[in-house]
N, C-alpha and C positions, 0 to 999 in steps of 0.2 A: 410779540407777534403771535397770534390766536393761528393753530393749523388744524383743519377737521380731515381725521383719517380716520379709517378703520383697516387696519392690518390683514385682514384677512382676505386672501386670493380669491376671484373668481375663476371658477373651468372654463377652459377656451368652450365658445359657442354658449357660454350661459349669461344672463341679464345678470348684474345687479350693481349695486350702487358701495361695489364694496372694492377695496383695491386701488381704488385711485386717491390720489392726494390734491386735497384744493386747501391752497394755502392763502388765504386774505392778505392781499398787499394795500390796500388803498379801501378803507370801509370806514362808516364812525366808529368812534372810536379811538382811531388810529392820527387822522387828518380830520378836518373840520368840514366833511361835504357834505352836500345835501342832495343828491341826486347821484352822484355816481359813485359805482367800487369795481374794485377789478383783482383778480389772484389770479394766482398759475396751477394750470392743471396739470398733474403726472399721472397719464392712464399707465401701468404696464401692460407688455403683451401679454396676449388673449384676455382681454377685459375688456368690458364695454361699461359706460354709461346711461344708468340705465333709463325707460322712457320718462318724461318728465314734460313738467312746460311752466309756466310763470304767470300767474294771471294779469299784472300788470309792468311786469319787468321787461324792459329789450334787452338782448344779449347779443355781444358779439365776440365771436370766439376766432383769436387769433391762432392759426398753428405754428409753430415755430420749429418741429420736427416730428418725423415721425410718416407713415400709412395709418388715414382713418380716413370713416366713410359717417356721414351724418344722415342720420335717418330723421324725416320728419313728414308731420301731418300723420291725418290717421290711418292711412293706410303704411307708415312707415319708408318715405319714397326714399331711397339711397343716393347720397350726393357725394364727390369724390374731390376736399378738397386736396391740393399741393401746399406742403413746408411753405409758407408764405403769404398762403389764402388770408381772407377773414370772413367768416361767416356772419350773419344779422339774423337774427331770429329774433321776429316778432314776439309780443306781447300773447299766450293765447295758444300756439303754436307747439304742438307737441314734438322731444323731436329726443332723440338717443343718439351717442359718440360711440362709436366701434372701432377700436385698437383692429389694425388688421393682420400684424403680423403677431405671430405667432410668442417673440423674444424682445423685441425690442417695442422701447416703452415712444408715447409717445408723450410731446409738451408741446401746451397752449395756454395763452392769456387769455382769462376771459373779464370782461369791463357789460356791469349793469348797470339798468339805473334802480337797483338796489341799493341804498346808499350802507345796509346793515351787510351785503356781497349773499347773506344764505338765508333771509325770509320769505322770500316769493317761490321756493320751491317744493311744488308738489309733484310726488310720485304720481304715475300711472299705469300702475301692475296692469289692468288690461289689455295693455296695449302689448303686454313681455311676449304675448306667444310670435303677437304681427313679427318684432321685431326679432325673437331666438330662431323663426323659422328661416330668416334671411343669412342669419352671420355666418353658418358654414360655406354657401356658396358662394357671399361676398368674399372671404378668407378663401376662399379655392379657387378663385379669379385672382386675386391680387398674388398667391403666390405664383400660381402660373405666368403673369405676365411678368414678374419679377425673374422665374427660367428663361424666358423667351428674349426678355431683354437680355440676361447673362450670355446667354447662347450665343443670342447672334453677333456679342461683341466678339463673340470668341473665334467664330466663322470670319471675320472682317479682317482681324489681326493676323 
């Protein structure tokens, strides 16, 4: 099995495409397809995804655990899914994954119709400021609502 990493951390609130782990489960190579591949992502906390898009590829990125927010198009619009979502992102469609907590990593499948899982991906540094100017305040809503939750469990009980 072929896993593409790069070791080295990003700083909470910063873009890049460094930190996280995509490991090709299902690509040529491996199985005999012709249209689809799919691998598991491991973002750790404070790391993002960085912008990107696919010019011919669909992607659909299942979560499996974890707080992340997926920014996309080019204004970078922030979408919120839940452990269990699955996201589709078009062909064309630019779009960045944002770890939102601070320590804990998050994991998701994601399934293309890349059938190689990692040619149709092109960076879009442009786009890095849209999206570094969003992630501290997206991260400072998610930990608040994450007190607010704690809290009021604790007022109930």
């Amino acid at each position: 099995m072929h896993t593409t990493t790069t070791p080295t951390p990003s700083a909470a609130g910063q873009l890049a495409d460094e930190g996280e782990t995509l490991t090709p489960i299902l690509r040529t190579g491996i199985v005999p397809t012709r249209a689809l591949s799919g691998g598991r992502m491991h973002l750790p906390g404070a790391t993002t995804l960085a912008p990107q898009l696919h010019d011919t590829t669909e992607t659909a990125i299942a979560i499996i655990s974890g707080h992340v927010a997926v920014l996309s198009g080019n204004t970078m619009q922030p979408f919120h899914p839940q452990a269990g979502d699955i996201i589709y992102i078009p062909p064309t469609l630019p779009y960045a994954v944002v770890n939102l907590s601070n320590n804990a990593s998050v994991l998701a499948l994601i399934f293309r119709t890349d059938p190689a899982f990692d040619t149709d991906i092109h960076r879009i540094p442009e786009l890095d400021p849209v999206a570094r100017d969003q992630i501290p305040d997206l991260r400072r809503a998610h930990h608040k609502a994450l007190l607010t939750r704690r809290s009021g469990r604790a007022r109930r009980a």
